[in-house]
C-alpha positions as CSV (number, residue, x, y, z in Angstrom):
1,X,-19.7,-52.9,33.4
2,X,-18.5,-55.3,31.2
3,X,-19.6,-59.2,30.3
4,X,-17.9,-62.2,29.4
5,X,-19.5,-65.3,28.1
6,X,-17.3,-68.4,28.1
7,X,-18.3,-70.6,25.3
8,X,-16.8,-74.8,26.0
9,X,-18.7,-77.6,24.5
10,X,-17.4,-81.4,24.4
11,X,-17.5,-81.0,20.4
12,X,-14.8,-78.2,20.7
13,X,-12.2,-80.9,20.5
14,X,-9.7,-82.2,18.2
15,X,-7.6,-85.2,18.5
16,X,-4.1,-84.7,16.1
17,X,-0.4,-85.2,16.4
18,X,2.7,-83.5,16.1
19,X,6.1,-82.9,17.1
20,X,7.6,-79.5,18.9
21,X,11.1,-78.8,17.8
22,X,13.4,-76.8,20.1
23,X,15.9,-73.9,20.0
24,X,18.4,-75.9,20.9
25,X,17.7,-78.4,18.0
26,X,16.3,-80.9,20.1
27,X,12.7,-82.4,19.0
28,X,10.0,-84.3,20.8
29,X,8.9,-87.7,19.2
30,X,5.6,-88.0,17.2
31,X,2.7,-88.1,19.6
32,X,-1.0,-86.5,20.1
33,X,-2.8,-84.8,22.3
34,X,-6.7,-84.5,22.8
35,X,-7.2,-80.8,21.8
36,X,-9.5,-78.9,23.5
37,X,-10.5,-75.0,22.5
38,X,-12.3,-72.4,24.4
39,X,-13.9,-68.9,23.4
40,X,-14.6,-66.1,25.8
41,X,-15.9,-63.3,24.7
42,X,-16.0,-59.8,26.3
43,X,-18.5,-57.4,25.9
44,X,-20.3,-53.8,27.4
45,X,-23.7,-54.8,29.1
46,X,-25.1,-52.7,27.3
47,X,-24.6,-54.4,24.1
48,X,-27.5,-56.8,25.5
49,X,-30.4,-57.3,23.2
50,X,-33.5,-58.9,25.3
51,X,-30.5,-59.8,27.9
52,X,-28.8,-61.6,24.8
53,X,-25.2,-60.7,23.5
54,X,-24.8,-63.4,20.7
55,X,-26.9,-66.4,19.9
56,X,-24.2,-68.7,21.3
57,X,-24.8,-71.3,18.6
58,X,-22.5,-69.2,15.8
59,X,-20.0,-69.2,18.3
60,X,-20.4,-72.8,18.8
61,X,-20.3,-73.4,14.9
62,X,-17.3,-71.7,14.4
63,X,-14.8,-73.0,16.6
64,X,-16.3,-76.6,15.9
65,X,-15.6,-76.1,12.2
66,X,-11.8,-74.8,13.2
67,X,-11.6,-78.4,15.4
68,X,-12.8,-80.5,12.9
69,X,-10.5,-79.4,10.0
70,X,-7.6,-80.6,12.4
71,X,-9.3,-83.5,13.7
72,X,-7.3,-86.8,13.6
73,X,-4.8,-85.3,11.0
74,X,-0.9,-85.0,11.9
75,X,0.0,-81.1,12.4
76,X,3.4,-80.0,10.2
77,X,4.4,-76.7,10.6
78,X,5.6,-75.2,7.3
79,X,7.8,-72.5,8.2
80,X,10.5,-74.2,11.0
81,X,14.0,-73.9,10.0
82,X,14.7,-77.2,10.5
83,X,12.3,-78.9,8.3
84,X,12.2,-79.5,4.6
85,X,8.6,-80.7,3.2
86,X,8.4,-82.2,-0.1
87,X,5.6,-83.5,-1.7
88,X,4.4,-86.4,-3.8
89,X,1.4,-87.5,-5.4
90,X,0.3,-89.0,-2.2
91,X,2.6,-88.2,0.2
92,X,4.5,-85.5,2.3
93,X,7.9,-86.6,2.8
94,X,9.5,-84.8,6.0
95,X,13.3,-84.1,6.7
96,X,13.7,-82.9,10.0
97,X,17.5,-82.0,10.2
98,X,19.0,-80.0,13.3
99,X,22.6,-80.4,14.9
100,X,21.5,-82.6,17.1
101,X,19.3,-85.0,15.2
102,X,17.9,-85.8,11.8
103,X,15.0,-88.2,11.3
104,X,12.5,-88.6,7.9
105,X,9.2,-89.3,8.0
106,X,6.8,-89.9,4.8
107,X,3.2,-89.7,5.5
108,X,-0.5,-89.6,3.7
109,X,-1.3,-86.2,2.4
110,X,-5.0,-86.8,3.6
111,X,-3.5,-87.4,7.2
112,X,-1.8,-84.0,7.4
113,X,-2.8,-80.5,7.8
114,X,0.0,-78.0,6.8
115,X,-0.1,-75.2,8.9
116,X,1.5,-71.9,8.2
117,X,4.0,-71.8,11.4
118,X,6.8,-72.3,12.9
119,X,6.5,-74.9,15.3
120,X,3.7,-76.9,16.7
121,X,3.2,-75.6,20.2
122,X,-0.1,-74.9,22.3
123,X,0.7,-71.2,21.4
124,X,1.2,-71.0,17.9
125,X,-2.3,-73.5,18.2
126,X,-3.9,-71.1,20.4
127,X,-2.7,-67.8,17.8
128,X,-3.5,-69.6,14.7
129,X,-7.4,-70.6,16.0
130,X,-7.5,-67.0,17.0
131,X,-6.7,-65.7,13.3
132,X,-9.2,-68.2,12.1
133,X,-12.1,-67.5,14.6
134,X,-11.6,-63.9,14.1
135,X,-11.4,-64.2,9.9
136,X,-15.0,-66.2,10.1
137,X,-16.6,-64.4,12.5
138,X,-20.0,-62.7,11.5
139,X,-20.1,-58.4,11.7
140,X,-23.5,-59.0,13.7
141,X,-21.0,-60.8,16.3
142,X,-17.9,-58.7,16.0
143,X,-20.1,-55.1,16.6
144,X,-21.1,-55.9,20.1
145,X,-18.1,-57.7,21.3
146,X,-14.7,-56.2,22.2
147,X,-12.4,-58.5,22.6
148,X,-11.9,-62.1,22.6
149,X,-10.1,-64.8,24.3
150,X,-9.1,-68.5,22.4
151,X,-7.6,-70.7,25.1
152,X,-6.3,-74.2,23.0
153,X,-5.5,-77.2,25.6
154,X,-3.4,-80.2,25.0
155,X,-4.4,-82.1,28.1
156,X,-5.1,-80.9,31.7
157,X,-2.8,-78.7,33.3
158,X,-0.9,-77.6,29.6
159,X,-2.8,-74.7,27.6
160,X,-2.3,-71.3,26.0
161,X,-4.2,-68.2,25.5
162,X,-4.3,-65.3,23.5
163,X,-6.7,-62.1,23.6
164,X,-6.8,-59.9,20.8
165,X,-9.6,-56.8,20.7
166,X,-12.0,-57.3,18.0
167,X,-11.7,-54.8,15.5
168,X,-15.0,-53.0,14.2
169,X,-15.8,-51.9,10.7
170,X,-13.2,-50.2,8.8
171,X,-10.5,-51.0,10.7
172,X,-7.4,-53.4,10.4
C-alpha cells in the first residue's frame, strides 16, 4: 500500500516577476505572478512511526525557505541564449536581443534573483524548487519516503509538476 501526504500552506507563496522568452524569439512583457508551491510526498505505509511519516513542519520549513528567497524579487534566467547580463556595482543591466525584438532593462541587484536556467517558465520553476527541496532535505525524511512531487503555480488554472524518486544513502 502506499501513502501520500500533500503538504500546502498559505506561506508556500511567492510573489516575483519575470519574462518567458520563446523559440521563435518572441518574449512576453515584464509581469508577476502570485507563486504558489506544493509538496506531496509518497511513501510505503509501513514506513509509519506511531501512524506518523514525517513531522510535517520540516516539510513546511523547507519549501517556505525556497519561497521566500524568491519573494518579491524579479526572476532572470542566466543561461537563455538571448540574453546578455552584465553587472554593476548596483545594478544588472539586461540585453534581451532575439530576431524579432531587443529591449534593455537595468535593474537593482537586491531586486533580482539570478537563477541558473534557461527561461523563466512554471517548469523550469517547478524543476529548480525540486533540486532545491531535494538538496535540503533531512536523511530522517528522505529514508522513509520514495518519491516526491513539487507542483509550482502561477495563478489558477497554470502550473507544473515534476516527480523525481528520492534517492537513499549512497546513491546519486
Amino acid at each position: 500500500m502506499s501513502l501520500r501526504i500533500r503538504l500546502f500552506k498559505q506561506r508556500q507563496r511567492f510573489a516575483a516577476a519575470h519574462f518567458t522568452i520563446y523559440p521563435d524569439g518572441k518574449a512576453e512583457r515584464l509581469h508577476g505572478h502570485n507563486y504558489t508551491a506544493e509538496v506531496v510526498l509518497h511513501a510505503k505505509r509501513e514506513n509509519l512511526d506511531e501512524g506518523l511519516l514525517v513531522p510535517f513542519q520540516v516539510v513546511k520549513d523547507t519549501i517556505q525557505c525556497i519561497c521566500e528567497a524568491w519573494n518579491e524579487r524579479v526572476l532572470i534566467p542566466t543561461k537563455s541564449r538571448f540574453l546578455k547580463i552584465r553587472e554593476t556595482d548596483t545594478q544588472y543591466e539586461l540585453a534581451l536581443e532575439t530576431p524579432l525584438l531587443m529591449k534593455h532593462y537595468s535593474l537593482p541587484k537586491e531586486d533580482v534573483v539570478l537563477l541558473s536556467c534557461d527561461n523563466i517558465s512554471s517548469e523550469n520553476m517547478a524543476v529548480m524548487t525540486l533540486e532545491k527541496f531535494m538538496d535540503q532535505l533531512p536523511d530522517s525524511i528522505r529514508a522513509v519516503t520514495d518519491k516526491i512531487t513539487i507542483t509550482v503555480s502561477e495563478g489558477s488554472g497554470s502550473e507544473a509538476s515534476i516527480e523525481a524518486t528520492v534517492p537513499k544513502d549512497g546513491e546519486a
